[in-house]
C-alpha positions, 0 to 999 in steps of 0.5 A: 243372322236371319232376316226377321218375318217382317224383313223378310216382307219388306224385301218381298215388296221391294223385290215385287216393285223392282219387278214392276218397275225395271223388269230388266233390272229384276232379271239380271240381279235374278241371274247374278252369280249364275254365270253359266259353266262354260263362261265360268271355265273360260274364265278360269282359263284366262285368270290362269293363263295370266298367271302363268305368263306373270310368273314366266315374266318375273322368272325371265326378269329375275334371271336378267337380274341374276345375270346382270350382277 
């Protein structure tokens, strides 16, 4: 859905205010979204190296269980 001409101004003045106001703020919601690469793979790194040691623990419990019965 596109934004209307007059929403789009709105959004310009409040982005221009928040500029003025908290110039900190403005410029990490500018840069939210693009993390650089590097953090981005490390990331992905730890998300699937989590992963793999979830799924290693619930096959070493699913094999205790196997053998338990």
């Amino acid at each position: 859905m596109a934004l209307s001409m007059e929403e789009r101004r709105i959004l310009a003045q409040i982005e221009v205010r928040l500029s003025e106001d908290d110039p900190r703020l403005a410029h990490r919601f500018a840069e939210l979204g693009t993390s650089p690469p590097r953090r981005r793979r490390r990331r992905i790194r730890i998300i699937a190296a989590v992963g793999i040691a979830l799924a290693v623990l619930a096959a070493t419990v699913a094999a205790i269980a196997t053998a338990i019965t």
